[in-house]
VOGU-3710 file (C-alpha; in Angstrom, 3 decimals, decimal comma):
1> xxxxxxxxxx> 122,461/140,408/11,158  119,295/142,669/11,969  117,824/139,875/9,244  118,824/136,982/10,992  117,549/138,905/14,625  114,258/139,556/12,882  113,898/135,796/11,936  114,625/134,158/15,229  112,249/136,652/16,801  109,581/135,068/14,349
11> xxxxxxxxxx> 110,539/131,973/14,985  110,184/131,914/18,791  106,902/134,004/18,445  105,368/130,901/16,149  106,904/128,338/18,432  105,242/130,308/21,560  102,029/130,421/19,267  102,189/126,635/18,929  102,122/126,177/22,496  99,473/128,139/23,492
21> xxxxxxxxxx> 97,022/127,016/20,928  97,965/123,123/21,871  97,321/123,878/25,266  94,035/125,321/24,551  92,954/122,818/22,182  93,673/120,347/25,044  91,029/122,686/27,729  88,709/122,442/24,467  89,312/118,249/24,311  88,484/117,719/28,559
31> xxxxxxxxxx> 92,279/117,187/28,742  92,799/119,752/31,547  95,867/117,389/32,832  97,769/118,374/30,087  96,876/121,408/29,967  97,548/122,131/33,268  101,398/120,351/33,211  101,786/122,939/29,737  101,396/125,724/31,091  102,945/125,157/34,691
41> xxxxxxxxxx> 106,143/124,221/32,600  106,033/127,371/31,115  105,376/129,770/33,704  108,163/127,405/36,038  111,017/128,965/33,137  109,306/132,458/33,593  106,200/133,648/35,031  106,615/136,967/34,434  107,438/136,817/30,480  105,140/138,988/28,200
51> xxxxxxxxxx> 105,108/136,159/25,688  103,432/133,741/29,027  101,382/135,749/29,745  98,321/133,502/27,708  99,765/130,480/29,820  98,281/132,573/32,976  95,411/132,549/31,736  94,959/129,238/30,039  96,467/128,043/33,618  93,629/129,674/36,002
61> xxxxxxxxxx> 91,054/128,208/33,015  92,348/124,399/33,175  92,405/124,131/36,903  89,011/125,483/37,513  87,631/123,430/35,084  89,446/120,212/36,584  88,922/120,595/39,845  84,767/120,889/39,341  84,848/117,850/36,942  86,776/116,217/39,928
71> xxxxxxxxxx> 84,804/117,191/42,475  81,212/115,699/40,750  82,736/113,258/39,902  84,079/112,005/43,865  80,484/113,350/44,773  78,854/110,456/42,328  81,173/108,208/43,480  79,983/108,784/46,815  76,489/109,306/46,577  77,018/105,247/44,640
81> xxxxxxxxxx> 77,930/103,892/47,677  79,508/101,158/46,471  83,065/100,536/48,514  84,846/99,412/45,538  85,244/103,293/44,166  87,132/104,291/47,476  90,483/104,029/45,443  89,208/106,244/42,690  88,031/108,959/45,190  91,494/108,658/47,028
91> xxxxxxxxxx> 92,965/108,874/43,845  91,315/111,712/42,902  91,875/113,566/45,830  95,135/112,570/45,763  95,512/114,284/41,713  93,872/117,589/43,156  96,436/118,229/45,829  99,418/117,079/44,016  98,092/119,943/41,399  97,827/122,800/43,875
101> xxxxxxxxxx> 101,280/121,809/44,747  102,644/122,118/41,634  100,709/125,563/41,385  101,867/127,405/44,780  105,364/127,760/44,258  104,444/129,729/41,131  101,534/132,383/43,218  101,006/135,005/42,820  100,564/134,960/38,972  99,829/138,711/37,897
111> xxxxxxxxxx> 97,199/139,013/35,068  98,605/141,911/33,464  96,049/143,145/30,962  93,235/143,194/33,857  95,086/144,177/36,623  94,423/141,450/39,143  96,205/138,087/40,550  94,789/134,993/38,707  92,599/133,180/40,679  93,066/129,688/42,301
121> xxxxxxxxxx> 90,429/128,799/44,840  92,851/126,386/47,016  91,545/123,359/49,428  92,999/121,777/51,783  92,576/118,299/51,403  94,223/116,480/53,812  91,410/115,300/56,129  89,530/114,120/53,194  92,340/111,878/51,898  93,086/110,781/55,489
131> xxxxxxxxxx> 89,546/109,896/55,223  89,383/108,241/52,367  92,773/106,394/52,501  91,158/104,620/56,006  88,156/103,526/54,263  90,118/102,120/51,421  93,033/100,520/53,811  89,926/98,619/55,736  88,177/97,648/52,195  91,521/96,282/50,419
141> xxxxxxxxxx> 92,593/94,720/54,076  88,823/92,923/54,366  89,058/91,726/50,576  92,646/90,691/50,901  92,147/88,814/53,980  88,553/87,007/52,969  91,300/85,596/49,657  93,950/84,703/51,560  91,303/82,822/54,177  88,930/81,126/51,561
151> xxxxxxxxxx> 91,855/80,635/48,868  91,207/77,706/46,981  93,983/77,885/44,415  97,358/79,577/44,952  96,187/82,522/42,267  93,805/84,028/44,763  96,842/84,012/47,477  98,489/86,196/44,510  95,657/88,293/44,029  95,693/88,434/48,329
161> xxxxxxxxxx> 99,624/89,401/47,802  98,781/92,116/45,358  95,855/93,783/47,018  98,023/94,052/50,492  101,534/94,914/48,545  98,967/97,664/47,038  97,604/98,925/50,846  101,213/98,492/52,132  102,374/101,026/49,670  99,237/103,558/50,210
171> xxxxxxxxxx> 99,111/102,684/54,378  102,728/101,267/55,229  102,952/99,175/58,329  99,048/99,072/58,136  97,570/95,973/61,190  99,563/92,885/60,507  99,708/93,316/56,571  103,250/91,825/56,664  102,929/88,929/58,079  99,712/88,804/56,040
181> xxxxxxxxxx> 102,055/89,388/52,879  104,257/87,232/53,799  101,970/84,156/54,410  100,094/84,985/50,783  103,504/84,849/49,330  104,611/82,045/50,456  101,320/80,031/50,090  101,534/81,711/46,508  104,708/79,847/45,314  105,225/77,746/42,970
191> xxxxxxxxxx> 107,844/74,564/43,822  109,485/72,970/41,331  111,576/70,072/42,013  114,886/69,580/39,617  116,411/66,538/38,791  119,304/65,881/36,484  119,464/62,348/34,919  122,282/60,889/33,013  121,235/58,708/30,550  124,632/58,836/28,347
201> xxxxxxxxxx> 127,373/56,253/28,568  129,232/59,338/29,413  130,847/60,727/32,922  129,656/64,054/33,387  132,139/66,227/34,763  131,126/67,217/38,518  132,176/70,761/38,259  129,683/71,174/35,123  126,664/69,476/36,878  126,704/71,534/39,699
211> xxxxxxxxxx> 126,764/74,678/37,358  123,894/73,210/35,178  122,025/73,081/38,483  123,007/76,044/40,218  120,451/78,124/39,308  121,256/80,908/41,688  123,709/81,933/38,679  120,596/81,795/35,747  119,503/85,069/37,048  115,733/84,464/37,290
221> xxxxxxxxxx> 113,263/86,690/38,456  110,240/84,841/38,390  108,258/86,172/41,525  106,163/82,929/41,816  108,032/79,964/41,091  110,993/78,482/42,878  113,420/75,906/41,544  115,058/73,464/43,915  117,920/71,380/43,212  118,110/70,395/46,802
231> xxxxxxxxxx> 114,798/68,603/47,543  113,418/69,807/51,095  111,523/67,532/53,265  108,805/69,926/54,344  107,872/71,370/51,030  104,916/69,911/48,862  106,732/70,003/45,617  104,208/70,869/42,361  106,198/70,292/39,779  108,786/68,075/38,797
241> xxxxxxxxxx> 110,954/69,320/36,028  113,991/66,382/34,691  117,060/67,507/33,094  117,932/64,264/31,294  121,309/64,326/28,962  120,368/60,931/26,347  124,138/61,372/24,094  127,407/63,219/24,094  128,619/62,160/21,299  132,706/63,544/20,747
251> xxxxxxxxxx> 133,852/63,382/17,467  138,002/62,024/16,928  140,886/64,408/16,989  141,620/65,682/13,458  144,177/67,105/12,018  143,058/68,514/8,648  146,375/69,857/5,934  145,843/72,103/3,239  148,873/73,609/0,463  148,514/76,854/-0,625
261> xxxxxxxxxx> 150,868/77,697/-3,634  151,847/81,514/-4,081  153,563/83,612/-5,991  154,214/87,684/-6,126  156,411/89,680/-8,206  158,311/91,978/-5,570  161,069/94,602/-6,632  164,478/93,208/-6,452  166,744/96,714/-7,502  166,479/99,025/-9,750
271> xxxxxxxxxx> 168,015/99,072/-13,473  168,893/101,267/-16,309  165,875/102,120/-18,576  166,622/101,093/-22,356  164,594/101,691/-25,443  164,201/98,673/-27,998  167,322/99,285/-29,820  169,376/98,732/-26,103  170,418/102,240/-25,447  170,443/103,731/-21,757
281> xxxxxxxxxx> 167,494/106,066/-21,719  167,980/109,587/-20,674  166,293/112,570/-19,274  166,354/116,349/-20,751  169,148/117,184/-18,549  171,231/114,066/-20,341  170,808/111,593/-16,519  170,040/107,897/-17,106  167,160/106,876/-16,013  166,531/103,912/-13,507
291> xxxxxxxxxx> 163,016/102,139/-13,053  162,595/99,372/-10,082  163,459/95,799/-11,053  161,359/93,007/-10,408  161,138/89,653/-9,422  159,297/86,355/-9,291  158,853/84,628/-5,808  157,229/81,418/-4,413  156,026/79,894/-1,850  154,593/76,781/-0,966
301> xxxxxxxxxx> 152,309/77,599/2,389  151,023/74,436/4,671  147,978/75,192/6,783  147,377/72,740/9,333  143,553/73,109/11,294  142,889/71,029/14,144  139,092/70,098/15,005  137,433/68,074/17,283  134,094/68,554/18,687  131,424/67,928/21,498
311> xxxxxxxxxx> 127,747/67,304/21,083  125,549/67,164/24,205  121,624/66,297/23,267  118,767/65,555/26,052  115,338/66,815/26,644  113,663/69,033/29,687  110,500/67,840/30,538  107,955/68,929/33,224  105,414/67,155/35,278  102,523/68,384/37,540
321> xxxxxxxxxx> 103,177/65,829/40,371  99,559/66,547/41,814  97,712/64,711/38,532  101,079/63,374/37,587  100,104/64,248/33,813  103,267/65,222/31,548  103,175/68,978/30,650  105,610/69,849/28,284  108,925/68,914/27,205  111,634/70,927/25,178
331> xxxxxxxxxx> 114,631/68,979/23,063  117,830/70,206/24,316  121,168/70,422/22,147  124,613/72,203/22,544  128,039/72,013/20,864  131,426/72,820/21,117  133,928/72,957/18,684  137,641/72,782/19,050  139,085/74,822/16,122  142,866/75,507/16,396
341> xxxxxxxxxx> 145,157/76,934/12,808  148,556/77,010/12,455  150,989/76,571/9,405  154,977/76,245/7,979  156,618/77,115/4,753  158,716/76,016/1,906  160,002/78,577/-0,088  160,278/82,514/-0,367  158,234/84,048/2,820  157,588/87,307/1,253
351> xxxxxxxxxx> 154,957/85,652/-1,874  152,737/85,418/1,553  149,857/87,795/2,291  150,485/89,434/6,260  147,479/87,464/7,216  149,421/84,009/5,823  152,321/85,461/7,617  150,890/85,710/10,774  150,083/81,821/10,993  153,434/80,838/10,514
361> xxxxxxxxxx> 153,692/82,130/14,278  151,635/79,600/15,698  152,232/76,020/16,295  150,077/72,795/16,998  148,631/72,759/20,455  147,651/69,855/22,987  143,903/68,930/22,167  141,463/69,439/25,318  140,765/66,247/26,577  137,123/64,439/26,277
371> xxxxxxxxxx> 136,020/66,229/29,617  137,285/69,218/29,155  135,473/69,380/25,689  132,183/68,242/27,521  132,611/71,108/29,715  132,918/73,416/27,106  129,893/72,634/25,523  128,169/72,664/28,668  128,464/76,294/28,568  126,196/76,992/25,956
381> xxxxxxxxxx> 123,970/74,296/27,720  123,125/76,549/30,642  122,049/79,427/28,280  119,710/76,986/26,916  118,163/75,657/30,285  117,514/79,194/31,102  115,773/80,323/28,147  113,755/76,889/28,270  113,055/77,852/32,177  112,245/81,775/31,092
391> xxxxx> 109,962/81,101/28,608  107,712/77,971/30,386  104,792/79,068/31,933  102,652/76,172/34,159  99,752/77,714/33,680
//
């Protein structure tokens, strides 16, 4: 036990070893981030552990050193000028006070060996990211307006979209940046207009057309492009995209038969044993001795399958209706098939396998009619528009 004590101890004290020395290998790398998050971890489970004692110090090491690389760094940003560094200084203002959060809840830390508090020199920094985060909202409102004004394709209204999603999130409810949003989004889109065409000698049933173009129920989540089945007057459509079915080809009912012949010996009793000169066989207690008696049985097993099937072929093509050039086109093909099994007997039941058996409760069943079988295969059909619809890109 004492063995097993002395063992774990050893094993925690390399572990805690481990931890340390990572943690200073990352203030010897530059990486005082993860440095910092280390040992704030550890001191979080118990600051005033002998063994974390080193994260104390390692702690009080990592932060000064990051928050003077910060610091020069903002101040050269600065000093640049240039307005397009206003979201790395907010940034980094933003990083220094979300670390002297993370610190206070642990102060004081006690430095045991020299008998002092570690030292954290704490700023407040909330009138420099007020600061900062006006200068940036005005820069990122000025840039996302100028796209949105001087847009000349419908990418720079995304880029406008982006940079004011990205100064509603840092400065919510900043000016009018919804309705500015809201105007880039919109003159962002995408329009597609869908179109199914029949070019079968087949009726499609209604109830699977209006799924095929119900796209509500594809579950896309393609921010920029939207798909209308229901052509709007006051939209400038810029794609066309044609769903067009060419063959549905249905194959005839069948009826296919198949005879299985089996046989199994199964015990039927049991006898007397005799040796080879016909004598009842006994034990050493003078009892006869019985042994199971078998038989032969057969069976002659019908399996009847019933198969029909449903092929529905076409092609999805796509057209940019402002140069009216073709873009690209996919082949489209689903099937169905019918499969049904049943079966009967002739014979001894019990030469059967349980899996034979359990056919022999089944009977023929009514074949799904033409439609119903178009339906079916329709099914699958949707699954392929989507993926043709998820994986197209127009540009």
């Amino acid at each position: 036990m004492k063995k097993l004590l002395l063992l774990s101890g050893i094993l925690l004290f390399m572990l805690s070893c481990g931890g340390v020395k990572k943690t200073q290998q990352a203030i010897n790398t530059g990486n005082y981030m993860n440095a910092i998050n280390s040992a704030v971890q550890k001191l979080a489970e118990n600051k005033d552990k002998k063994s974390n004692q080193s994260y104390v110090l390692l702690l009080e090491e990592a932060f000064r050193k990051n928050t003077e690389r910060e610091l020069e760094h903002i101040a050269f940003l600065r000093k640049d000028g240039n307005p397009a560094n206003l979201e790395t200084i907010y940034k980094g203002y933003e990083n220094l006070n979300r670390i002297q959060e993370a610190i206070k809840p642990l102060l004081p830390l006690r430095v045991n060996d020299e008998n002092r508090n570690a030292e954290f020199s704490l700023t407040n920094y909330d009138n420099k990211i007020i600061t900062t985060k006006n200068e940036l909202s005005s820069y990122l409102y000025d840039n996302a307006l100028n796209l949105l004004t001087n847009a000349t394709n419908k990418y720079d209204y995304r880029k406008a979209y982006d940079d004011f999603e990205y100064l509603n999130e840092i400065n919510p409810g900043y000016g009018d940046i919804r309705f500015k949003m809201e105007e880039a989004y919109q003159k962002g889109q995408d329009y597609v207009k869908v179109e199914m065409i029949n070019n079968t000698d087949k009726i499609i049933p209604v109830k699977l057309e209006e799924e095929l173009l119900n796209f509500n129920t594809f579950g896309l989540e393609d921010k920029w492009t939207k798909y209308h089945t229901n052509h709007l007057a006051n939209i400038d459509y810029d794609y066309d995209m044609q769903i067009e079915l060419r063959e549905i080809n249905i194959s005839p009912e069948q009826v296919n038969e198949k005879q299985i012949i089996k046989e199994k010996q199964i015990k039927d009793g049991q006898k007397y044993l005799l040796d080879n000169e016909g004598n009842v066989v006994k034990d050493s207690l003078g009892n006869k001795i019985k042994v199971d008696k078998f038989k032969t049985v057969k069976c002659n097993f019908y399996q009847f399958t019933q198969f029909k099937t449903a092929q529905v072929t076409g092609q999805i093509s796509y057209q940019d209706l402002e140069t009216k050039q073709q873009l690209n086109s996919y082949p489209l093909t689903s099937e169905f098939v019918f499969e049904h099994v049943y079966a009967n007997y002739d014979g001894d039941k019990r030469a059967l396998e349980n899996e034979l058996v359990s056919l022999l409760n089944l009977a023929a069943v009514p074949f799904p009619s033409n439609e119903q079988m178009v339906y079916d295969a329709g099914e699958d059909l949707k699954n392929r528009i989507k993926g043709v619809i998820t994986s197209h890109r127009f540009n």
